[in-house]
C-alpha positions as a Python dict, from the first residue, in 0.01 Angstrom:
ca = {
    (1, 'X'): (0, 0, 0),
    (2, 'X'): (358, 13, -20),
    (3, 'X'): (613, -280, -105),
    (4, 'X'): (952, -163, 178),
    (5, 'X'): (1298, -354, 37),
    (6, 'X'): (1542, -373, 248),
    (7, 'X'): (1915, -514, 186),
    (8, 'X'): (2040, -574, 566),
    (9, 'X'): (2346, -746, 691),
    (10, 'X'): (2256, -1147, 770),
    (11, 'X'): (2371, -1159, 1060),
    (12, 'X'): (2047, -881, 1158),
    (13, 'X'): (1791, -1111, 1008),
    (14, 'X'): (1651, -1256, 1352),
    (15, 'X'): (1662, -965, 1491),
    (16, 'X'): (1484, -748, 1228),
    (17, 'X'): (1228, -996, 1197),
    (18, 'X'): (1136, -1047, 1567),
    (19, 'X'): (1115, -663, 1589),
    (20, 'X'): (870, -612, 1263),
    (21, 'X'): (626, -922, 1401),
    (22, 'X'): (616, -720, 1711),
    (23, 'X'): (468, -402, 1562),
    (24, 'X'): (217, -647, 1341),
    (25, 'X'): (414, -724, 1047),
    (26, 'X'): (235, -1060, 960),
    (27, 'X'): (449, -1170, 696),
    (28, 'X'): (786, -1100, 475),
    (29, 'X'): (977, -1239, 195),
    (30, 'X'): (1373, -1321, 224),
    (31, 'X'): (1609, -1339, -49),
    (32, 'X'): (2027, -1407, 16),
    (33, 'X'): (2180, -1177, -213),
    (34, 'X'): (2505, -1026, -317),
    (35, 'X'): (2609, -651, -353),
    (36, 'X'): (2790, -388, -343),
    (37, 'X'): (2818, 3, -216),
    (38, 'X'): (3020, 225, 52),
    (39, 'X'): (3139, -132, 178),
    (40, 'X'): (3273, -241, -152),
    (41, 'X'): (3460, -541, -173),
    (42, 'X'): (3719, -719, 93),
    (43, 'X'): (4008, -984, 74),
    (44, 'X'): (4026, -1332, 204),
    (45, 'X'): (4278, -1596, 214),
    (46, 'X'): (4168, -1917, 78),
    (47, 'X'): (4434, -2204, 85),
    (48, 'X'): (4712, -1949, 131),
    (49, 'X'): (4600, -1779, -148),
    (50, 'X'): (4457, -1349, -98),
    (51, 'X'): (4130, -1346, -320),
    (52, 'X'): (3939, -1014, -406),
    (53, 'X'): (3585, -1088, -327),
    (54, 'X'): (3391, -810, -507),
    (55, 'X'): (3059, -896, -364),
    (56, 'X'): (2924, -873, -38),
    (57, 'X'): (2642, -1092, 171),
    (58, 'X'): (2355, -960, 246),
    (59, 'X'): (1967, -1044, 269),
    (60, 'X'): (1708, -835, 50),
    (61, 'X'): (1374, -808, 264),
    (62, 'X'): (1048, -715, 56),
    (63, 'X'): (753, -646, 293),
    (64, 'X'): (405, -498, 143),
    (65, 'X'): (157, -303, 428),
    (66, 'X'): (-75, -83, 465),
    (67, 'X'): (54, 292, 337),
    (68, 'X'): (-14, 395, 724),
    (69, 'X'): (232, 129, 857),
    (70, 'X'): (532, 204, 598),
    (71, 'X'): (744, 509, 809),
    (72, 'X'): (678, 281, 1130),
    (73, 'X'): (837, -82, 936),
    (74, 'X'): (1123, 165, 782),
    (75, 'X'): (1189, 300, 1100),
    (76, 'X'): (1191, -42, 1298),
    (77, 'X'): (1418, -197, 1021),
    (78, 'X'): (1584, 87, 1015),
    (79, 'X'): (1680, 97, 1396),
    (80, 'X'): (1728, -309, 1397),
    (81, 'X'): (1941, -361, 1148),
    (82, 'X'): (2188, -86, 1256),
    (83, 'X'): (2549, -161, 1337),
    (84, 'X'): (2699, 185, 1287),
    (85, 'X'): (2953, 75, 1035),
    (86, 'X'): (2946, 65, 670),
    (87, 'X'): (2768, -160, 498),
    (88, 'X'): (2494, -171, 757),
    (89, 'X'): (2245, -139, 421),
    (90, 'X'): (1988, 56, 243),
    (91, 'X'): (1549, 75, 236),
    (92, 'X'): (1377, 179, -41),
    (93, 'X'): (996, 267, -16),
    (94, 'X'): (781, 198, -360),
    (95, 'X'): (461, 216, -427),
    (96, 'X'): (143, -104, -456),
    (97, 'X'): (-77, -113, -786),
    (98, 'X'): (-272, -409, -637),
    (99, 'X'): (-235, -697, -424),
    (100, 'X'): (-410, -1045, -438),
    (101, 'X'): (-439, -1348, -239),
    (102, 'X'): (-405, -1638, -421),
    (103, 'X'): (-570, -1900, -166),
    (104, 'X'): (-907, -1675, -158),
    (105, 'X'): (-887, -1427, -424),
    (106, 'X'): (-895, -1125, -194),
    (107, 'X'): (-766, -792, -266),
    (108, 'X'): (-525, -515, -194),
    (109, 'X'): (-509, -435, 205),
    (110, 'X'): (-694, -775, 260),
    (111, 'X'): (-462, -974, 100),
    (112, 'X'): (-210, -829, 319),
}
């Protein structure tokens, strides 16, 4: 099994997660972060006033499947989420000990 995180721009959320429940992607978990990278940070006027904001938006996407479905959920993600500007996010790939559902106590890939 493999646990896929994905940081994504907002905005792509919809989108990503029509395009994952289309290739059988049966469930996710969605966290609104903050960060930083290429994109760095921008200005804004608030009240007149320029502010640094350091910090960028974006949502953090963990996903565990089957090892055999990982390069096929990176792949969709990746190609979904894609603006072609910077910023557009990163994936990271990590490896499943075990899984367990809590409801009926079953294990690894059928507890996904």
């Amino acid at each position: 099994m493999k646990l896929i995180i994905a940081a994504i721009k907002p905005f792509k959320l919809e989108e990503v997660r029509e395009a994952l429940t289309a290739i059988g992607v049966r469930g996710m978990m969605v966290t609104e972060i903050k960060g930083f990278g290429s994109q760095s940070g921008h200005t804004e006027i608030y009240r007149g006033a320029e502010y640094a904001v350091n910090f960028v938006p974006k949502v953090k996407l963990e996903i565990v499947v089957s090892a055999a479905m990982a390069d096929q959920v990176v792949e969709t993600i990746q190609t979904t989420a894609k603006t072609d500007k910077i910023g557009d996010g990163k994936i990271f790939v990590l490896d499943v000990n075990q899984a367990v559902r809590v409801r009926t106590g079953e294990t690894n890939d059928d507890a996904l």
